[in-house]
C-alpha angles and dihedrals in degrees: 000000000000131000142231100250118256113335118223106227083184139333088287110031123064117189119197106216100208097047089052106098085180098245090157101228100122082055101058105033086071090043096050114019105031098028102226115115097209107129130057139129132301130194100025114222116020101008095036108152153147125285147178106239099186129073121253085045123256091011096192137108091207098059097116091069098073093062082060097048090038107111104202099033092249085139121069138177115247087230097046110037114141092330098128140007116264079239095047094068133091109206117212120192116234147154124254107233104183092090132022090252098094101211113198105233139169129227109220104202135176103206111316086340127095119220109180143340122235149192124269119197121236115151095210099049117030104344097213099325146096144173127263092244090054090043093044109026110077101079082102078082095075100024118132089220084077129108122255108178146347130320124197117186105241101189112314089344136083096212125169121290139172123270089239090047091057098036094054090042085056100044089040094050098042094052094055101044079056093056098046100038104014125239099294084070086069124074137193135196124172129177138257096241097061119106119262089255092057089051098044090046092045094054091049096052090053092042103039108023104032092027083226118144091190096113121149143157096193127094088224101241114160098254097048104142120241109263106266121228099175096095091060096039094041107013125136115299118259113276084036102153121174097204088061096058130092131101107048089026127122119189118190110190109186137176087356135103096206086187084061110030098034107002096192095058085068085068098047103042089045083050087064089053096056101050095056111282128122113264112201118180124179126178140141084245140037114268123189088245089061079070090062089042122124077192123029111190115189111188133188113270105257088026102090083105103054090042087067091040098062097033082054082055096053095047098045091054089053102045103012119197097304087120101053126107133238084242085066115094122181099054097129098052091046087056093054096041082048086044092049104053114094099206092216096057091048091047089051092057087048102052097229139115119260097233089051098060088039093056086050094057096044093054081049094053098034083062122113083196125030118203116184106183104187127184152177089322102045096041093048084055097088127250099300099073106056083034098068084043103060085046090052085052089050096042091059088043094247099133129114081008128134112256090013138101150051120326119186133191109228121185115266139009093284109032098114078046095060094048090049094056096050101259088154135098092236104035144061124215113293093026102286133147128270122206100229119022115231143214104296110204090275100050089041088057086055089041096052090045073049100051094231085110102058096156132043129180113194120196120191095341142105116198100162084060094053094028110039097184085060084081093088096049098053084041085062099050114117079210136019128186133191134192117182145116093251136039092259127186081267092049089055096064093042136114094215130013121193124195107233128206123262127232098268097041090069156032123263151116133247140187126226135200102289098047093268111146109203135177132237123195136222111256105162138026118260105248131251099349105321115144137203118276095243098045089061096050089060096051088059093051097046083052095041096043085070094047097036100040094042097052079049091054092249114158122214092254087061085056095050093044082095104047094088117106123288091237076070104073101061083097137157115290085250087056100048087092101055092039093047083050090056107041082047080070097043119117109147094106105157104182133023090252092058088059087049087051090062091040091055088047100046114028114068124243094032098080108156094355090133127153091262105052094051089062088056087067090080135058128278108270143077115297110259138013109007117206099260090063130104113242092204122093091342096161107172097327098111112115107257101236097162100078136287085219141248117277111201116213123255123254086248090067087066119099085224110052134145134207129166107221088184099123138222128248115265108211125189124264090237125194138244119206087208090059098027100176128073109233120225121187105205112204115224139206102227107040142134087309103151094212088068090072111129089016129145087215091062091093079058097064119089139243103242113266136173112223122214130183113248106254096047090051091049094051098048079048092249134149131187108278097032118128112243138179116229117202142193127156088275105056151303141258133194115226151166106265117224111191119207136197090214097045107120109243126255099037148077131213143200137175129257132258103001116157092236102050123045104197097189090079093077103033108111090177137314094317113043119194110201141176124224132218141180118241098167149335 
């Protein structure tokens, strides 16, 4: 009997009926793993096969990973089928950079193209498994839309131009801008998805060479969260591994939607629950993890705040401050705050039972290990939240514990990594203090209107897309320049615009989420005549030490001080300075993993975290498929030779450390009968993310919409698919309404950076009241 083929089980998944023996795997992997029950069997006897029982078909992020576990290779991918031969292929080892997760992943190229991506097993960061959009979204890679050398305005144009031409008139234009105005008039963002070495690199020329503090890796918009520093003071404790936990293991996720921000949390942390830990999950909205949850906690939207601090409360009264440190100032603030709190009052704000809030704090304290995994909407609450939270940790004696700490959810695949390396207008890499605080995105937007920023660089990063009233003040830049990998709305303003390598097309390291520094490996050459981000940033420098230096008096034996070996600087106490001085002047970097070594010897925390050493995380042999291994239908079984990271430990985990428990105060979220919704900007997986371009996964990704609850929607006379203006004291858009049953009342919600609806037009700060009108429909 033949066969319909192939069948789409959905747009991304093929399945060849007469390779499927039913094993089932495919089945259960969805059922069990992945929690979404979207595949079974139809036509039960003769025709019995497998079928998509969701609509849309196949309604899963995790889809890709059947083709890996399917044993006959019934099961295909939509963008690999039968394109090259399993031995045809050359598998680099690299890290995957669109969530905080870090997956570890492997191109699979043929030549300069890239066939598939795969899968790479480690244990403590993804086990065997990755999203769809890790697994889909990295066609932008070879798009033609991309860059492929450097462009000068001439006039009104951006036309071609050599790489010597841009680079002078870059070093010629910043250093006089320097001389005339001084370092604060220049300003620097750089993005959260660039390796560890770019960012380091990036800080040190604004610092060192431009004498500029305006560092930033924001847009700017008005509801940017604060950086948060939490998962580094109180992160999990080194040998923290997810796959290990289960029975004695509380989990409180709060103010975070794991399926959307970092899809593959959502495996893990379900993972927990299953085998046996308390899952708590507390939110303003359903999330597909609440599903998963042993404790669903639905607050009111405005209220995070008042939630920890209750359950902080709770859990004071019950262990008091017997586990705090003497390192530990602000006790007896955070006794009277815990004191002062009436939990039905507090219960009553919430919206939630009482019961309900207690038997969420005994699971919490019953716990040998405490996990509190926080998000976007945590994050965008303002410091009191995360900040009880981290108290409550430190109360029950978690922290700087395996298994243990707090674990948040920052935007993209770098963004721990960017904080690390100092890309913030108050701190250096590693944390530390600066002697003067600079212009974070926000303030640079004001200084340039102003004219006190007269200069940007932007690196990996496009704010006018996201902020659209950042146009003006670009418009008003004497110079602008742009560094990316497409001619971006940015791009379009710039001076010079230089076309920047992709992650594949280069060496680096990134961290992810839980401290881990990977590595990810070159597998394909940069195309035209695009270079790596670090390498770039060098040349600037090399162009910018003779002006600079020269205008400061500096004299060329001063420049060479720093060329000695790096053995060299591990010098007497009495010696740090000088060595310090001269590395400050040092930009010969030859390779990437120089840059790590002095990355390793300067930023705090990455001691000894070198190229090389990362390599000695994995086992001796050549990175992919060894000789002794089957080419047909591998999946992910190849040994993982490249590395599994390094995880640095949390400050916690210091025997002097130091944390303030005094708490904020937690004000109410209080109403405006003018702007009577609460607005909530719900981050999604697949957006406007320009490095989706080409990508199977773009159908996936929504028209822009606003939600409302029922009731509110029937009483402002509005249905789903009527057009609607939404208003704060900021602006106004106009929108496709969507009306659920589940939406918490009061509020209205829509995603985040979709093309069609720039949401920071209406965003006044973290929380947004708005008012909703109907237009038609």
């Amino acid at each position: 009997m033949h066969f319909e083929k192939p069948v789409r089980l959905g747009d991304l998944i093929l399945l060849d009926r007469e390779r499927c023996i039913l094993c089932g795997r495919c089945v259960r992997f969805q059922d069990e793993i992945a929690g979404d029950a979207v595949l079974g069997y139809g036509t039960r006897g003769r025709n019995w096969h497998i079928i998509s029982k969701s609509d849309p078909p196949f309604d899963s992020k995790f889809s890709g990973n059947t083709t890996d576990i399917c044993p006959v290779g019934a099961l295909t991918t939509a963008d690999f089928r039968f394109r090259a031969r399993a031995w045809e292929l050359r598998p680099v080892p690299s890290i995957c950079n669109h969530c905080p997760v870090g997956c570890n992943i492997t191109f699979d190229m043929r030549y300069q193209q890239i066939m598939r991506v795969m899968p790479r097993e480690n244990a403590a960061v993804n086990d065997i498994w990755i999203c769809d959009k890790g697994r889909f979204g990295h066609r932008f890679v070879e798009s033609q839309e991309r860059l492929t050398q450097p462009l000068v305005r001439r006039g009104d144009r951006l036309e071609p131009a050599t790489w010597n031409e841009a680079l002078d008139l870059i070093a010629t234009r910043l250093a006089d801008i320097q001389a005339r105005h001084g370092g604060e008039a220049i300003g620097g963002l750089a993005g959260e998805r660039l390796a560890n070495e770019d960012l380091f690199l990036f800080q040190r020329l604004f610092r060192d060479m431009l004498n500029s503090p305006n560092l930033d890796h924001h847009c700017g918009s008005p509801a940017e969260p604060p950086d948060d520093e939490l998962g580094v003071l109180l992160g999990p404790g080194s040998g923290t591994n997810l796959m290990e936990l289960g029975k004695g293991t509380t989990v409180l996720v709060i103010g975070a939607d794991p399926e959307e921000e970092a899809p593959i949390y959502r495996l893990r942390l379900r993972g927990i629950a299953d085998r046996g830990g308390e899952l708590i999950v507390a939110h303003t909205r359903p999330t597909r993890l609440e599903a998963s949850a042993t404790h669903a906690l639905r607050y009111r939207p405005g209220s995070g705040a008042l939630l920890a601090r209750a359950l902080l409360s709770l859990v004071f009264a019950q262990v008091g401050s017997s586990k705090l440190s003497q390192r530990t100032p602000g006790i007896a603030e955070l006794e009277t705050a815990a004191k002062k709190l009436k939990l039905a009052s507090a219960a009553q704000g919430l919206g939630l039972d009482e019961a309900a809030i207690t038997a969420a704090a005994e699971r919490i304290m019953q716990a040998d290990h405490v996990l509190i995994v926080y998000g976007a909407d945590t994050l965008s609450s303002g410091p009191s939240l995360a900040h009880d939270l981290g108290c409550l940790l430190l109360l029950l004696g978690k922290a700087g514990k395996p298994n243990s700490g707090m674990l948040p959810l920052l935007p993209q695949g770098n963004s721990r990594g960017a904080l690390d390396m100092g890309i913030r207008p108050d701190k250096g890499p590693g944390y530390t203090a600066l002697e003067k605080r600079g212009l974070s995105a926000a303030e640079m937007w004001g200084a340039a209107l102003e004219g006190r920023i007269r200069a940007m660089y932007v690196l990996g990063l496009d704010p006018a897309a996201v902020h659209p009233q950042t146009h003006a003040a670009l418009a008003k830049l004497d110079f602008l320049i742009v560094q990316d990998m497409f001619l971006s709305e940015t791009a379009q303003q710039a001076h010079v615009v230089l076309p920047a390598a992709s992650v594949v097309e280069r060496d680096g390291s990134y961290t992810n989420a839980e401290r881990r520094v990977q590595r990810a490996r070159k597998g394909r050459e940069t195309p035209g005549e695009s270079r790596p981000e670090w390498l770039v940033i060098q040349d600037i420098a090399q162009r910018l030490s003779g002006l600079i230096h020269a205008s400061n008096g500096h004299d060329a034996s001063s420049r060479k001080a720093g060329k000695g070996k790096r053995s060299e600087r591990k010098a007497a106490s009495s010696e740090e300075a000088a060595v310090l001085s001269s590395l400050l002047l040092r930009w010969d970097y030859m390779t990437v993993s120089d840059v790590a070594l002095d990355i390793a010897e300067i930023v705090p925390g990455y001691s000894g975290i070198t190229h090389e050493a990362l390599g000695r995380t994995g086992t001796i042999g050549n990175w992919g498929r060894q000789t002794n291994e089957a080419f047909y239908y591998d999946g992910t079984n190849y040994e993982n030779t490249e590395g599994i990271g390094i995880q640095y430990p949390a400050r916690a985990e210091q025997s002097n450390f130091r944390f303030s428990v005094k708490p904020y105060e937690v004000k109410p979220f209080s109403g405006d009968q003018r702007y009577p919704f609460v607005l909530l900007v719900q981050k999604v997986l697949y957006d406007s993310d320009p490095l989706l371009r080409d990508s199977r996964v773009l159908p996936h990704v929504s028209a822009a919409y606003v939600a409302l609850n029922t009731a509110d929607a029937q009483r402002l006379g509005i249905r789903s698919g009527a057009r609607v203006r939404v208003t704060s004291a900021a602006g106004s858009l106009e929108l496709s309404a969507r009306v659920f049953a589940d939406m918490p009342a009061g509020s209205v919600l829509i995603p985040a950076l979709l093309a069609d609806a720039p949401v920071a037009q209406l965003q006044t700060g973290p929380q947004t009241r708005v008012t909703v009108e109907l237009i038609e429909g």
